[in-house]
N, CA, C and O atoms as a GROMACS GRO file, in nm:
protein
  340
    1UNK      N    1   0.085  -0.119   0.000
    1UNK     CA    2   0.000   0.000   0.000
    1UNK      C    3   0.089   0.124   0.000
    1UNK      O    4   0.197   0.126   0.059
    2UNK      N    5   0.038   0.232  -0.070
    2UNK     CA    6   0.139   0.357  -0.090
    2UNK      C    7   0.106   0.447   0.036
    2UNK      O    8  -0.008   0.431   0.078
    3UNK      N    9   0.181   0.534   0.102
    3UNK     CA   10   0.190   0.624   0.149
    3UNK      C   11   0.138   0.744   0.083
    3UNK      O   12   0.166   0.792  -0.027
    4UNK      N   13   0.022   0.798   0.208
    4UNK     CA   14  -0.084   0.910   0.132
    4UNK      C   15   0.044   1.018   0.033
    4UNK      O   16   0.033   1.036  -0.088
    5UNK      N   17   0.182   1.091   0.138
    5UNK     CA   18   0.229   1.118   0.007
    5UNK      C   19   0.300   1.064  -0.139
    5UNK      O   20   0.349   1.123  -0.235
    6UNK      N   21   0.284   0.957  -0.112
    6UNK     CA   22   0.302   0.859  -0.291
    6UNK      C   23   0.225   0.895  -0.329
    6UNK      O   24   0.243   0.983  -0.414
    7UNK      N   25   0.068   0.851  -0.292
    7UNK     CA   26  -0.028   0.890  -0.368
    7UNK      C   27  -0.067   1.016  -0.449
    7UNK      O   28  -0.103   1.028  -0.566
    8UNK      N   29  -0.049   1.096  -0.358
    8UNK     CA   30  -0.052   1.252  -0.422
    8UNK      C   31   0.046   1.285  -0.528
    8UNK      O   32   0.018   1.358  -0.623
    9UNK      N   33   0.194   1.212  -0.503
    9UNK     CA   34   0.284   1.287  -0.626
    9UNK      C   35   0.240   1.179  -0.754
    9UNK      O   36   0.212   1.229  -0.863
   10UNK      N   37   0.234   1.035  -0.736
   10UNK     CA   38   0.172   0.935  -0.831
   10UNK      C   39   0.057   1.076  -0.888
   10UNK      O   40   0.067   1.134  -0.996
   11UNK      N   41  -0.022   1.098  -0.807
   11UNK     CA   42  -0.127   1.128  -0.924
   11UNK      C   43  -0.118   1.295  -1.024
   11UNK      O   44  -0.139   1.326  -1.142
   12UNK      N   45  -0.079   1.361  -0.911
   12UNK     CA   46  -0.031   1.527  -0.953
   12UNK      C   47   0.095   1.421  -1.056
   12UNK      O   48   0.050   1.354  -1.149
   13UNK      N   49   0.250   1.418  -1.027
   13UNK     CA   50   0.352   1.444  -1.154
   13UNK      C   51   0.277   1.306  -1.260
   13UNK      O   52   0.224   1.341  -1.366
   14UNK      N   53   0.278   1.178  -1.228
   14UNK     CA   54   0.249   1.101  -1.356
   14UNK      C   55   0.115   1.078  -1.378
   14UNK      O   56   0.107   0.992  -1.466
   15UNK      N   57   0.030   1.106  -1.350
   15UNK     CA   58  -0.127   1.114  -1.399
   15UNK      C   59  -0.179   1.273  -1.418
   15UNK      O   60  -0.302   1.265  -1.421
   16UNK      N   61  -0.149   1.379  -1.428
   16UNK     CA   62  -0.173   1.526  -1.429
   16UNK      C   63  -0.291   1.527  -1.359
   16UNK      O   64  -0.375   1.605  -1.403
   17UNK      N   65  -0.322   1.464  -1.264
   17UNK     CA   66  -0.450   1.499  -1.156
   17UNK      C   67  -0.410   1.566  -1.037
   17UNK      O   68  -0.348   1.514  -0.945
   18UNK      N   69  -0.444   1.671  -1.043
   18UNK     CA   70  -0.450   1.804  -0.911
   18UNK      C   71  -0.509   1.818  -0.825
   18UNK      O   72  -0.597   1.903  -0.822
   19UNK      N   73  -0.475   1.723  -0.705
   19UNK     CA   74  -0.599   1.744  -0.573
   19UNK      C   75  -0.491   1.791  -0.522
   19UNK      O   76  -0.376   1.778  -0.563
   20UNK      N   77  -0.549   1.875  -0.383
   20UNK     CA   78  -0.485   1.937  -0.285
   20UNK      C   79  -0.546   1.888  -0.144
   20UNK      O   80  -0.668   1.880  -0.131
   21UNK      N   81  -0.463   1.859  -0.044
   21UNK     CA   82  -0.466   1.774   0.049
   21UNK      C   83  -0.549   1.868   0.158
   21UNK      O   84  -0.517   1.986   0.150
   22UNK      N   85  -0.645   1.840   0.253
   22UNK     CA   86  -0.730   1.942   0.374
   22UNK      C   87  -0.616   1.937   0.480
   22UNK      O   88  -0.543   1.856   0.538
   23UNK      N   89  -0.635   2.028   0.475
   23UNK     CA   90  -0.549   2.046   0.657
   23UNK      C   91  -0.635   2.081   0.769
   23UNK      O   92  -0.740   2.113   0.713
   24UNK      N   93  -0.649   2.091   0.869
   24UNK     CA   94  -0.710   2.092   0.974
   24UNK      C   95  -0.772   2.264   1.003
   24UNK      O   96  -0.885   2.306   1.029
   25UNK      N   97  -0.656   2.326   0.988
   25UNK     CA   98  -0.707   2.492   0.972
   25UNK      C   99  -0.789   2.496   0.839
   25UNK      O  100  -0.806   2.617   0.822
   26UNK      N  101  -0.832   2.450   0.766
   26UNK     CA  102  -0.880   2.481   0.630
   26UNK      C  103  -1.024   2.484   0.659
   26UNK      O  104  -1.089   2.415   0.738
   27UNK      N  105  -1.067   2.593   0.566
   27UNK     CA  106  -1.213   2.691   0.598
   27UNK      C  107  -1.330   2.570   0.554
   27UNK      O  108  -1.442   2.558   0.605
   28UNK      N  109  -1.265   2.478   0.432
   28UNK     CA  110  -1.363   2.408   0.419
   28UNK      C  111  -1.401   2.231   0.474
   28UNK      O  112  -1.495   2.153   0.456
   29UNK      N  113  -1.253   2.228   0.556
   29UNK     CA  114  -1.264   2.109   0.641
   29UNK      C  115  -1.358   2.141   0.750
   29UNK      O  116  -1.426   2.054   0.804
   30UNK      N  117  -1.364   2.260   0.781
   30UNK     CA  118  -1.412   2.327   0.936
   30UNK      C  119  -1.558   2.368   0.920
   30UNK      O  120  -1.622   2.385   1.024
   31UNK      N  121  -1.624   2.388   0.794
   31UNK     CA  122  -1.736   2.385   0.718
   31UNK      C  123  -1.825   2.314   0.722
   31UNK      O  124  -1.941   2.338   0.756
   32UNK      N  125  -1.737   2.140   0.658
   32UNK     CA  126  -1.813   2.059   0.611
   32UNK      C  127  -1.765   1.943   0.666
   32UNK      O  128  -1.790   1.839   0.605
   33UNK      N  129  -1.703   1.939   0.764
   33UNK     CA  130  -1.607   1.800   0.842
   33UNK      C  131  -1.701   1.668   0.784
   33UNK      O  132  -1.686   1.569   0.714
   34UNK      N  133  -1.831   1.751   0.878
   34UNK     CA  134  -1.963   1.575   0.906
   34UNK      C  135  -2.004   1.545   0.754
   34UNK      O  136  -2.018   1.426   0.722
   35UNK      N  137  -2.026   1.655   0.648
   35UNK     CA  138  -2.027   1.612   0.507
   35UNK      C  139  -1.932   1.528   0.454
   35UNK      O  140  -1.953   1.419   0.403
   36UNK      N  141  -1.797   1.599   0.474
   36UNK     CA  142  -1.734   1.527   0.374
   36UNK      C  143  -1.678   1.385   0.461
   36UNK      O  144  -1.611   1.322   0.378
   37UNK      N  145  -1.680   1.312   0.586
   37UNK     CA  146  -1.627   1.214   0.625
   37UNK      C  147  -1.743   1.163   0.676
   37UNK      O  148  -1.727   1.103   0.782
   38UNK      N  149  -1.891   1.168   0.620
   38UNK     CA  150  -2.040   1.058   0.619
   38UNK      C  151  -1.985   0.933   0.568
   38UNK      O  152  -1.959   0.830   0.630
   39UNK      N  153  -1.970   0.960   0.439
   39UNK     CA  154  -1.946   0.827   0.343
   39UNK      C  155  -1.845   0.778   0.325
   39UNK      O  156  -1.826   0.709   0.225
   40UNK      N  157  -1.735   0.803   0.433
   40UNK     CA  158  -1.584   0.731   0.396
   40UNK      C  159  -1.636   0.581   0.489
   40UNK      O  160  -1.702   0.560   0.591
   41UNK      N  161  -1.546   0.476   0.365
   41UNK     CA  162  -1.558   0.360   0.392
   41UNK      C  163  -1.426   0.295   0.444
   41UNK      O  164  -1.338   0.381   0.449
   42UNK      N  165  -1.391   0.200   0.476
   42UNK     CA  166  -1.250   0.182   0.517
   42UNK      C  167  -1.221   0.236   0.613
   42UNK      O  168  -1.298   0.313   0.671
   43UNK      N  169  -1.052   0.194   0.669
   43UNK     CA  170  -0.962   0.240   0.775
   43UNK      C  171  -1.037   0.267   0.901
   43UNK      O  172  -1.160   0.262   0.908
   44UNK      N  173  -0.974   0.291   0.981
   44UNK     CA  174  -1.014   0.334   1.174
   44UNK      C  175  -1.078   0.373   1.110
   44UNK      O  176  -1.074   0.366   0.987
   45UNK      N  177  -1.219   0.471   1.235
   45UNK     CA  178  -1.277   0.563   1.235
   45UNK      C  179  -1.201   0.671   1.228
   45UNK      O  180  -1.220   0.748   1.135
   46UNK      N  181  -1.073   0.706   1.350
   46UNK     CA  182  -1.038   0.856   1.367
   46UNK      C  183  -0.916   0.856   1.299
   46UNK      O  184  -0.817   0.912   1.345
   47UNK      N  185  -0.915   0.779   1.164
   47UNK     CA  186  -0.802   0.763   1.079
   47UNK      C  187  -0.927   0.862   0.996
   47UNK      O  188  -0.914   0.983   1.015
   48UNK      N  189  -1.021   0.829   0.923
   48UNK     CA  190  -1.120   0.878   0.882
   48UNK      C  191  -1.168   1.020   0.846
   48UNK      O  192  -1.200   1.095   0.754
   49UNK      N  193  -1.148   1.004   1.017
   49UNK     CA  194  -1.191   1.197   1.052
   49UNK      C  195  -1.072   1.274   1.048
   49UNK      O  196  -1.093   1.362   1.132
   50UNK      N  197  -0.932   1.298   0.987
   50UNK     CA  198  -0.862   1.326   0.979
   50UNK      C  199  -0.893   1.419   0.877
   50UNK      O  200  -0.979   1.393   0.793
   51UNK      N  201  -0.818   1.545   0.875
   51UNK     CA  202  -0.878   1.616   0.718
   51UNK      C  203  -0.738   1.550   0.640
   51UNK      O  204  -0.760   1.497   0.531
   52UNK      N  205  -0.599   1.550   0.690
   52UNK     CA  206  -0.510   1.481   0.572
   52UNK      C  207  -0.523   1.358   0.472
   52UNK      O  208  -0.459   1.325   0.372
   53UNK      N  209  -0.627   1.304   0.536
   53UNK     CA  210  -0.724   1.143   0.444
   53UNK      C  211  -0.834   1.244   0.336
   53UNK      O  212  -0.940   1.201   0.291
   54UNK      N  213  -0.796   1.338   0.318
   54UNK     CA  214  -0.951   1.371   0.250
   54UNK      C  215  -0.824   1.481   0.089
   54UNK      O  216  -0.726   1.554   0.102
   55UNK      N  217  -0.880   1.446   0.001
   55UNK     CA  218  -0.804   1.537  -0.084
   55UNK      C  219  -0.930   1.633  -0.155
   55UNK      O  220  -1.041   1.584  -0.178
   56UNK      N  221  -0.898   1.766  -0.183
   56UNK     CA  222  -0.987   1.843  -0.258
   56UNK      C  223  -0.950   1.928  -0.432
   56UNK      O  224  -0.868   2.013  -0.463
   57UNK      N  225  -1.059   1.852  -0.514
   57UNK     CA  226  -0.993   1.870  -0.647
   57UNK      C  227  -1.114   1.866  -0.732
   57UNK      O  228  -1.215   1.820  -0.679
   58UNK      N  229  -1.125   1.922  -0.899
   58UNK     CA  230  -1.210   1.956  -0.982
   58UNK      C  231  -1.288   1.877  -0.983
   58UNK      O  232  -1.248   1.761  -0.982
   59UNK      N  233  -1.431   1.901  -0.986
   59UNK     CA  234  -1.512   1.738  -0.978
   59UNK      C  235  -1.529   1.721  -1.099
   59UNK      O  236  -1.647   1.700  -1.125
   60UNK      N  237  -1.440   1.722  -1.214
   60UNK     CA  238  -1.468   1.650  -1.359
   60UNK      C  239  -1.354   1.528  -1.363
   60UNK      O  240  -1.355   1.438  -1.447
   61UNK      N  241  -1.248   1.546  -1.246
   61UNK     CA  242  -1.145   1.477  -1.251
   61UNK      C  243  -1.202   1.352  -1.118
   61UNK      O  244  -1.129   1.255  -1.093
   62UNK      N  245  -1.298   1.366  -1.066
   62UNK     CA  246  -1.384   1.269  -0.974
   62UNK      C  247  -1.478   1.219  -1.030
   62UNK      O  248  -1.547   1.189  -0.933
   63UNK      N  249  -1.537   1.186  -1.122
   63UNK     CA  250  -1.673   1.138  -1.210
   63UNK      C  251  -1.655   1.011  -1.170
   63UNK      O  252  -1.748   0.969  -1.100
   64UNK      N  253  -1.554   0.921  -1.194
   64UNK     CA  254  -1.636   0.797  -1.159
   64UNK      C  255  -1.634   0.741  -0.998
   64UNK      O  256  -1.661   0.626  -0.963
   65UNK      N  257  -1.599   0.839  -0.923
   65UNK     CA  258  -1.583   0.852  -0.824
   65UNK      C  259  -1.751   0.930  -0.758
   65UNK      O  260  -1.777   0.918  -0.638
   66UNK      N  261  -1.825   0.988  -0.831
   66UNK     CA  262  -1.918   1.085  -0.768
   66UNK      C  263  -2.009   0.974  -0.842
   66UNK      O  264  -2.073   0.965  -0.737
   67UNK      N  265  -2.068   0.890  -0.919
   67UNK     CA  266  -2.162   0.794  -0.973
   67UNK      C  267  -2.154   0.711  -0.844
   67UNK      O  268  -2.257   0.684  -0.782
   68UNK      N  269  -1.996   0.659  -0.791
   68UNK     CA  270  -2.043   0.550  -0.665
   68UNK      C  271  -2.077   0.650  -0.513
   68UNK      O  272  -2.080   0.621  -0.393
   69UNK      N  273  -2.093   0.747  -0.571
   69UNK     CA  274  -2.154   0.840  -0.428
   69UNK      C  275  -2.029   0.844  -0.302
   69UNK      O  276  -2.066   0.849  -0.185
   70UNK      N  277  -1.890   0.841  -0.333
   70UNK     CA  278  -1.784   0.834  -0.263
   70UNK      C  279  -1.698   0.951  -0.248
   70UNK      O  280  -1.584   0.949  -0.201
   71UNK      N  281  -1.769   1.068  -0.297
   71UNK     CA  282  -1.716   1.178  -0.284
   71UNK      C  283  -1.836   1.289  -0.207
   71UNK      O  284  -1.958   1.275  -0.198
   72UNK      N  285  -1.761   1.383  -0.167
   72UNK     CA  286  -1.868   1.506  -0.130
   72UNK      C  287  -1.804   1.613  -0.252
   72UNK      O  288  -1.693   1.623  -0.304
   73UNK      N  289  -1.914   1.676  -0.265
   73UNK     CA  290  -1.957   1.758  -0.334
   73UNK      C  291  -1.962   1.932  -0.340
   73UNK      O  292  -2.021   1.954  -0.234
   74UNK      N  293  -1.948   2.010  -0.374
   74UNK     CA  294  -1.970   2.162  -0.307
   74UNK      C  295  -1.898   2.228  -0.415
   74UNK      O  296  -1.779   2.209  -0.439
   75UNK      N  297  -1.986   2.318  -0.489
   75UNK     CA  298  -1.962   2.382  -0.597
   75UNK      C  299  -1.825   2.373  -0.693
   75UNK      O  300  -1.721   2.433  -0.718
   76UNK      N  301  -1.905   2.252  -0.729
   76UNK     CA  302  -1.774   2.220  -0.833
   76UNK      C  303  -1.625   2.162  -0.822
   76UNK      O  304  -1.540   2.148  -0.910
   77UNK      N  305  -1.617   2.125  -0.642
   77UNK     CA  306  -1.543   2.104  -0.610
   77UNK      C  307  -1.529   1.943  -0.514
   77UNK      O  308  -1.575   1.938  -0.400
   78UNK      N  309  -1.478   1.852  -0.564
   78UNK     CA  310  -1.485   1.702  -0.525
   78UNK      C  311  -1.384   1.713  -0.392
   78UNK      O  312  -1.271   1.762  -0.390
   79UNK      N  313  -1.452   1.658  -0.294
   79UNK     CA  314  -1.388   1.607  -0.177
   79UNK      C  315  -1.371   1.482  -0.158
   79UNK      O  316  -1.474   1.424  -0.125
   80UNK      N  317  -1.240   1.391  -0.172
   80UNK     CA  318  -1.221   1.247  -0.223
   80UNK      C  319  -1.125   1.196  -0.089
   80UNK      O  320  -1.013   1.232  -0.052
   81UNK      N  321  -1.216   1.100  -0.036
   81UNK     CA  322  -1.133   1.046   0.061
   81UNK      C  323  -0.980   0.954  -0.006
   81UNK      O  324  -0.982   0.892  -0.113
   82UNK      N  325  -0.880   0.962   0.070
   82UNK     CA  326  -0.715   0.916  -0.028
   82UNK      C  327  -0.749   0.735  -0.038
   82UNK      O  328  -0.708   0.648  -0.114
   83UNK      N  329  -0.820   0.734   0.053
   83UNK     CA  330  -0.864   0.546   0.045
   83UNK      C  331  -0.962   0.518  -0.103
   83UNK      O  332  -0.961   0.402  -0.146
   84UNK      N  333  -1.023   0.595  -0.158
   84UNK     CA  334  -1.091   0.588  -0.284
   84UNK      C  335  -1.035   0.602  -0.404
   84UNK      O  336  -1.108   0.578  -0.500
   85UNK      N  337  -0.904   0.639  -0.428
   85UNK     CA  338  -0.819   0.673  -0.562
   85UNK      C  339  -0.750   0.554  -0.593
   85UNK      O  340  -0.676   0.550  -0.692
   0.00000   0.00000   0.00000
């Protein structure tokens, strides 16, 4: 299994997919915490509720990700737990 930062450079340098990781101060982790960590499946719970498990990126680059209802949503913008990529 990769390390959440493998994952991120795997997908930003050799797949050109641009998510950006939540941090804990972030306006829209602090927003939408109970939204965006309803539907995470997998890992601990308070592995879960972590905002660094959650990446935020264009929701045209989440589509088949938003059909299995595994993302949150919010104007145009996909909130993708790192256990779903």
């Amino acid at each position: 299994m990769l390390a959440d930062d493998e994952v991120k450079n795997l997908l930003s340098r050799h797949l050109d997919i641009h998510y950006e990781a939540l941090k804990a101060d972030d306006d829209d982790w602090k927003k939408f915490k109970e939204q965006i960590t309803f539907n995470t499946q997998g890992g601990s719970e308070s592995q879960s509720q972590q905002p660094g498990s959650f990446l935020r990126g264009p929701f045209k680059e989440a589509l088949t990700l938003v059909g299995k209802r595994s993302v949150f949503l919010h104007k145009g913008i996909a909130y993708v737990p790192i256990s779903q990529l």
